[in-house]
N, C-alpha and C positions, 0 to 999 in steps of 0.2 A: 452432547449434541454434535462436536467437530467430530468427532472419532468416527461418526457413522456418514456425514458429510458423502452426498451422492453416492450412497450406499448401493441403493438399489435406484433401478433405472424400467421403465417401463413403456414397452413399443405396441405402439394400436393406428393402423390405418396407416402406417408412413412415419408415424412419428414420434420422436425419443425424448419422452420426458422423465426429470430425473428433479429433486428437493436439493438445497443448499443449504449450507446454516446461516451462511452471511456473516461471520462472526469475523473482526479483524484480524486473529491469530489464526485463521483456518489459510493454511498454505491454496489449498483448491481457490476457495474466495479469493483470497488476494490477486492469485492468478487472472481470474473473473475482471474483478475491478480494478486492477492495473490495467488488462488491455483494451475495458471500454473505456477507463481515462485516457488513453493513451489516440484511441482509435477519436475520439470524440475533441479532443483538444489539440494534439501535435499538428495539424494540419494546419492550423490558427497561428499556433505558437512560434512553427518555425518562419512568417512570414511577418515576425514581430523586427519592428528595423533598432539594428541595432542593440541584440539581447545581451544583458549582463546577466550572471550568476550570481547572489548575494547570502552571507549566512549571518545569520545576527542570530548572538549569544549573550549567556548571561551566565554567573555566577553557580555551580552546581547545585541544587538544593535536597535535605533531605524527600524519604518517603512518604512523610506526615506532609509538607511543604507542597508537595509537588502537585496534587488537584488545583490547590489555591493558585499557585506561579502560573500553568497552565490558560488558566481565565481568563487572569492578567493579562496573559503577552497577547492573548485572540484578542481585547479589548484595547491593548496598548497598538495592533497592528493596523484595527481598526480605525484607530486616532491618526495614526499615521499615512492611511491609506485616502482618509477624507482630504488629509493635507492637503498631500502628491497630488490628487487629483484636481482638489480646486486649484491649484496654483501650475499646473504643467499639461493636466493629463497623462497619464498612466495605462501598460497594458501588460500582462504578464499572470500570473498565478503564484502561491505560496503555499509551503509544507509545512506542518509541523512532525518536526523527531521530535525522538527521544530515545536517548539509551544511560543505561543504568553501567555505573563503576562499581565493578563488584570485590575491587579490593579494597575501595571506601565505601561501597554500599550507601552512594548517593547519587541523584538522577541528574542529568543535563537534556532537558526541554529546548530544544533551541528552532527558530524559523532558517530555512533552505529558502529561497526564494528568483525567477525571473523575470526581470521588467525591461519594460524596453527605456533605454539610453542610458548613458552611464551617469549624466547631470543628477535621473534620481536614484538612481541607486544611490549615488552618494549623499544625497539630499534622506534618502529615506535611514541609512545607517545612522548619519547626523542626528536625527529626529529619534532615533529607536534608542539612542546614548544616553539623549533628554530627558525620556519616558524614564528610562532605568535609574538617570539621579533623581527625576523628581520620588519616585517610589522607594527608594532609598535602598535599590538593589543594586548589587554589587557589581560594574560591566567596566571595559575600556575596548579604548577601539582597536587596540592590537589583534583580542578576541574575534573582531569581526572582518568579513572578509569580502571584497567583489573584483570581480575577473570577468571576463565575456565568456559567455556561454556558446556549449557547441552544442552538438546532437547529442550526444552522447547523455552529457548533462542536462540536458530537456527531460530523457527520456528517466535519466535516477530521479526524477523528482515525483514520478510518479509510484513508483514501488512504496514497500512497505514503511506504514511509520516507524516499526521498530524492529529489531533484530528478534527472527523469529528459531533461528538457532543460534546455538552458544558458539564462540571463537573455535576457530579449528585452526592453531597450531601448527606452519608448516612442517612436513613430515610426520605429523599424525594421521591417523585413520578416525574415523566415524565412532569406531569401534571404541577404540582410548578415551575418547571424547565423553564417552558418555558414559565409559567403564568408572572415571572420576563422579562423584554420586555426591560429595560432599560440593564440589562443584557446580554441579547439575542443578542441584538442588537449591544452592545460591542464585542460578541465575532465573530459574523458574518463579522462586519466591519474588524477583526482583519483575519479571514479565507482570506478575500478578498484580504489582503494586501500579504500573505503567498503564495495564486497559482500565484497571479502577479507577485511573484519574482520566481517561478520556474517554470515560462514558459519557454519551450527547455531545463529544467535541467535534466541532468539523477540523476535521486536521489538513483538508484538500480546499484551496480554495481561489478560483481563478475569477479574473475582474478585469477590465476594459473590454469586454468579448462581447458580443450577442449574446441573452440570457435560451441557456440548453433547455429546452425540454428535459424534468426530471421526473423520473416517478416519486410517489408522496411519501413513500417508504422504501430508505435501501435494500431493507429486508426482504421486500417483498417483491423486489426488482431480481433477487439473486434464488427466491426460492423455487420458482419453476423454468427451465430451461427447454425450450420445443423446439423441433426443428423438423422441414422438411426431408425424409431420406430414400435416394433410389434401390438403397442395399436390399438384399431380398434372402431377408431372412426371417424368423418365423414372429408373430405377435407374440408379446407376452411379458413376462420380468424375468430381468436378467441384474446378477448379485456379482457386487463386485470380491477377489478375493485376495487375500494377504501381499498379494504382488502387484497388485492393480489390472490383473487382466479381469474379462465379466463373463461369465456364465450364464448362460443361460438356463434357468432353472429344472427345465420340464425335457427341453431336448438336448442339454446336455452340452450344447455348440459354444466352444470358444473361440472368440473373434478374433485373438490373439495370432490363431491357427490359419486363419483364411489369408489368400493372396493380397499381398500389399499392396493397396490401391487409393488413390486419393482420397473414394470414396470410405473406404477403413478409416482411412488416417483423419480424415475430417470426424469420423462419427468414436473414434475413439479419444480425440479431443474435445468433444462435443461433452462428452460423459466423465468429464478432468482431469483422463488417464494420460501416460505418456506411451509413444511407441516408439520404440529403440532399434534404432536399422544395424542388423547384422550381418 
């Protein structure tokens, strides 16, 4: 389903509608839902007084382990979040990662998190220590971490939950990268073990806010994409091809080719593609 992921793109009346797969390892998706997280929250976020940055960890666990730990920490974050709130008030959002050691070939599930003041930050790590001795998982508080957040750090909290390509070794190429197969293939097996345990997880989740207007399915929020456009070019479907420019199928026109104009550069971002100023 990723692989063809706004494959094909289709203009009638003005307007360029195009399918998504919505799938959390689709690079285009993420794209998507990083910048309406971003477009829809940061506006909120950076007028939080006083933001800390906080990372609460636990113990790495295996791949059999890791849907279970997963539940856990959304249920233990939960417990901590009703705390904070009745005792302070609270406002900020939380991540969940995760990335896979693939020289031990075991996962580390850990929460990103920023709240406003640093009283609970610290109050909230305190509480997140408790959770882990009463469950009898393995943590300390050296593992975990908070510092005051800047923009920058706002803005990583929104990106991907996991690493969607494999390390790249400074002074290697792309190429090397994935010429290693034995490699490749560890870390792939290791991706696969990661969305299986966070299927139905909310991994994004923001709280002290106004409640946003969400559609009742992500899926279905990311599968038609419409938009008003003044470009004047012909109705019809247009196929995108191995380098990401799109074609138009019948007359042949690639947009790639035409004058670089906002209006291009909007309607070729519109359709997931990138344009590259030479």
């Amino acid at each position: 389903m990723s692989t063809f992921c706004n494959k094909e793109l289709s203009k009638s009346e003005g307007k360029i509608t195009g399918k998504y797969c919505g799938q959390r390892w689709c690079v285009t998706c993420n794209r998507i839902r990083t910048g309406e997280l971003i477009n829809t929250y940061l506006p909120e976020v950076k007028d939080i007084e006083d933001p800390r940055f906080i990372t609460l960890t636990l113990k790495n666990c295996t791949g059999e382990q890791l849907r279970d730990r997963v539940k856990w920490m959304i249920k233990a974050w939960s417990r901590i979040q009703k705390k904070i709130t009745r005792k302070n008030g609270i406002k900020g959002y939380r991540k969940l990662e995760v990335t896979h050691n693939q020289r031990f070939n075991d996962f580390h599930p850990h929460f990103h998190a920023i709240v406003s003041g640093q009283d609970n930050a610290r109050e909230i790590i305190k509480i997140w220590l408790q959770e882990c001795n009463k469950a009898g998982i393995e943590s300390d508080p050296l593992w975990q971490d908070e510092r005051k957040a800047d923009l920058k750090s706002m803005k990583e909290l929104f990106k991907y939950t996991t690493k969607i390509l494999p390390k790249k070794p400074k002074g290697k190429t792309w190429e090397e990268v994935f010429s290693d197969l034995k490699r490749v293939k560890s870390f792939l097996q290791g991706q696969d073990v990661i969305y299986r345990a966070l299927v139905r997880v909310r991994c994004f989740q923001p709280f002290g806010f106004k409640p946003v207007k969400e559609e009742s399915k992500e899926e279905e929020k990311l599968q038609v994409a419409a938009q008003e456009t003044a470009l004047n070019i012909p109705d019809g479907v247009y196929i995108r091809d191995g380098r990401g420019n799109w074609e138009h199928i019948e007359f042949n026109i690639k947009i790639h080719n035409r004058p670089l104009t906002e209006q291009v550069i909007k309607l070729v971002s519109l359709m997931g593609g990138n344009y590259i100023r030479i």
